[in-house]
N, C-alpha and C positions, 0 to 999 in steps of 0.2 A: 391143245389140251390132250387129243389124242395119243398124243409122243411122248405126254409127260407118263401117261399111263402105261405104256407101253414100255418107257425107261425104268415104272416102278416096278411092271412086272417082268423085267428081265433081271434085275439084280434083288430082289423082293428077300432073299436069302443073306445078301450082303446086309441089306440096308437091316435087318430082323437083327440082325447078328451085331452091328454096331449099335442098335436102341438099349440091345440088353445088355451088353458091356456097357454101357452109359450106365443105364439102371445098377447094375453089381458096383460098380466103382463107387455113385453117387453113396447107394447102401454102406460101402464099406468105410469110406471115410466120415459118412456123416454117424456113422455108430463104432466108433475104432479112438480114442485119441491117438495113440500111436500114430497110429496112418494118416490123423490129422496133420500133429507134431510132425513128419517126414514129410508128407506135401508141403506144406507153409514153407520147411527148409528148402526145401531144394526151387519151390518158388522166392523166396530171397536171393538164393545164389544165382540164377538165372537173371533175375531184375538187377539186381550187382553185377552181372558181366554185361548186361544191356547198356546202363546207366554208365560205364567206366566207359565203353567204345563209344557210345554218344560223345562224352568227354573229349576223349582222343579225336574224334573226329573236328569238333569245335576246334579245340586250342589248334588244330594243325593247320585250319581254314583260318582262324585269326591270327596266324602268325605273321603275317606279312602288314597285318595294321596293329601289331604289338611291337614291331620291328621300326615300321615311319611313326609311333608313339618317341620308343627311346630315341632314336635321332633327333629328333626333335628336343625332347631333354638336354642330350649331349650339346647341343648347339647352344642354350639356352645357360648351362654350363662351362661354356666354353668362353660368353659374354661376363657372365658373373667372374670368371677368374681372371679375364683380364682387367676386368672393372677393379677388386683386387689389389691386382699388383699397380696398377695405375695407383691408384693411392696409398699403397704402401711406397712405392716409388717418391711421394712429396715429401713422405715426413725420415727417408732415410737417404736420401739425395742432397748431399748438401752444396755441391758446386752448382745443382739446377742446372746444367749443361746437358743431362740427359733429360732431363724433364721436357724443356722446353722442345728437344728434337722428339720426344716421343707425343701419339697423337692421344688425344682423349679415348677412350674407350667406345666415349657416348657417339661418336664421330663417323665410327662402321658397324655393319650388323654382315650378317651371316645367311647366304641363301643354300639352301641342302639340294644335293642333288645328286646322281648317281651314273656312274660313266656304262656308256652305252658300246662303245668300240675303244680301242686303243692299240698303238702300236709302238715297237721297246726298238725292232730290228730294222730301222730304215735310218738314215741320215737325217732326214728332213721327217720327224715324228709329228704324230697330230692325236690327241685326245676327244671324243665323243661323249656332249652329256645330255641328258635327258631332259634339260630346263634351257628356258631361251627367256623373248623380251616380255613373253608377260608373265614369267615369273621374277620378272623387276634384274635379268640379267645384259649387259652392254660389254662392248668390245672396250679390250685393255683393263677391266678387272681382274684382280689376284685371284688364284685360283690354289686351297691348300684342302690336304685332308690330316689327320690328325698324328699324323709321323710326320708332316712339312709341306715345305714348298710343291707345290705339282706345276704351275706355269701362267699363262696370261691369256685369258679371252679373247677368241681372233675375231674371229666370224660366229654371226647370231641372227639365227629365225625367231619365228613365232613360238616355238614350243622346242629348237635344240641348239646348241652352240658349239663350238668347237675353240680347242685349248690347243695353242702353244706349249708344250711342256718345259721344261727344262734341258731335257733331251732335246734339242733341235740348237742345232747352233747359230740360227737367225735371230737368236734370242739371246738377250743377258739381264742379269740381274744386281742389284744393288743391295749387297752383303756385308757382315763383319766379323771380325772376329770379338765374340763375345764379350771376353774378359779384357781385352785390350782395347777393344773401341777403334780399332784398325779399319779402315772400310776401302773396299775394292768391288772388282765386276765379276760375277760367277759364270761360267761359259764352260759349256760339254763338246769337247773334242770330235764326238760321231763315233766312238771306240767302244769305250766300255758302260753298259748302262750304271754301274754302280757307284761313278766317281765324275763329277766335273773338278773346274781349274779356279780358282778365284784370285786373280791379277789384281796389277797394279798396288799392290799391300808395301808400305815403304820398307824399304832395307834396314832401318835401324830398330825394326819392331821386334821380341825377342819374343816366336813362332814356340809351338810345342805340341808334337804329334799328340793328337785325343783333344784339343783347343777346339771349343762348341765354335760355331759358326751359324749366324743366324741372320733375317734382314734388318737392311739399316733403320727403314724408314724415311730415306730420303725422296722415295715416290709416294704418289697416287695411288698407287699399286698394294704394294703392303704395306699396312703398319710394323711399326719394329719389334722385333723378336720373335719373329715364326722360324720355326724350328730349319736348316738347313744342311744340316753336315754334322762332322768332326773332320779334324786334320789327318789323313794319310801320311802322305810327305810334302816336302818344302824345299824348295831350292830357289837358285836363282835365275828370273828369269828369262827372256831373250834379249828382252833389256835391261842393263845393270844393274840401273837405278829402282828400279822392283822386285819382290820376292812373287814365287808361283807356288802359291798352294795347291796340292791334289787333295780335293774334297769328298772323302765316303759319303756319301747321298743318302740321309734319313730315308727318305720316302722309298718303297720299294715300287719301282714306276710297272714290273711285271703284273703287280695284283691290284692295281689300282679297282674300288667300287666306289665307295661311300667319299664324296667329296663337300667342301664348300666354299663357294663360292664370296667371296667380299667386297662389301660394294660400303662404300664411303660418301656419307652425306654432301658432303661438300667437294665431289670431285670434279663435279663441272665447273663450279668458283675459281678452285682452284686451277684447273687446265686455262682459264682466261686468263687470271693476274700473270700465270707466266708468260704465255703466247702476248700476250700485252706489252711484258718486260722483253723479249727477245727481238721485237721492232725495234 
């Protein structure tokens, strides 16, 4: 108590000094409108620059659950339009020879997830994601993001997995040419990230640089028509009997983040009836 007196009579002149500016302000706005009209203002403008940086600060902090919001859409999106062209597929297919190779829509879904490491410059490349087995993901799953093909599910923990790319030449895949129904195996030389090879395409097929290039659907793997290329060049190739496509690679394997994963309800069914058939 002693202190506090002692603090009031050391500034006793401060503290006198701000009672009566208190007092003269109070005075002058409560008997002034003007001076009313002027405070009000410039307390609006103040509580407006308050209330906008609250704002800014919100939206900045929610942006990363506004971001796994639209993902989530796109995915959701990306079901709907295959579902779609699936059934515009029945009523404008009339040989039904594509129909029957193409798989139901209802058949795969879509797991999101987001690459954690990745590598463009080695031979034997490996991709990193952020989702493993209990986000419902398993080895040899198609793995694509929305420019194409990315590669195949190797190895899977509890909560990460890792991807086979495309880039990696231990790896191929089962591709076609779009418009012509041509179908061969896509493989990356170890050379240029931009471009793999896609073999085996018969000699009598009549090829044409900018010809989409997409998968067959003859795996477990992908369903048919995810995005994979255009045609480069063509020649022919070590073997007579087939043409060699150089395939420009949709996907830009440098900036890989936002992927998804595709997992097929019936892929385990199906992995038996074959292995069953190959005894």
């Amino acid at each position: 108590m002693l202190n506090i007196f002692r603090f009031i009579a050391k500034y006793s002149t401060f503290l006198l000094f701000i009672i009566l500016q208190a007092c003269a302000l109070y005075l002058l706005f409560n008997n002034n409108s003007f001076q009313q009209s002027a405070l009000f203002s410039s307390a609006n403008r103040i509580n407006g620059f308050v209330f906008t940086a609250e704002e800014s600060v919100t939206q900045y902090f929610n942006m990363r659950d506004n971001n796994e919001a639209l993902l989530k859409q796109n995915c959701e999106l990306e079901l709907k339009i295959a579902r779609l062209q699936s059934a515009l597929l029945q009523y404008t297919d009339t040989s039904g020879i594509a129909l029957l190779r193409m798989k139901e829509s209802e058949e795969f879904s879509l797991i999101r997830g987001r690459v954690i490491k990745n590598s463009v410059s080695h031979l034997l490349n490996y991709v990193t994601l952020n989702i493993g087995k209990l986000d419902g993901v398993l080895p040899e799953m198609g793995v694509a993001n929305a420019q194409g093909i990315v590669g195949v599910v190797s190895k899977v923990s509890d909560h990460y997995s890792v991807v086979i790319p495309v880039l990696n030449p231990q790896i191929r895949f089962s591709c076609k040419l779009k418009k012509l129904n041509a179908s061969g195996s896509l493989l990356w030389d170890g050379t240029d990230r931009r471009f793999a090879y896609l073999e085996e395409i018969p000699p009598y097929v009549t090829v044409s640089k900018g010809d989409t290039v997409v998968t067959s659907g003859f795996s477990a793997i992908f369903p048919e028509g995810i995005m994979v290329g255009t045609v480069d060049e063509y020649d022919v190739g070590d073997d007579a009997n087939f043409l060699k496509l150089k395939i420009r690679l949709s996907t830009k394997f440098d900036a890989l983040s936002n992927i998804r994963v595709i997992r097929y309800k019936h892929r385990e069914e199906v992995k038996k009836v074959e292995e069953e058939a190959a005894l």
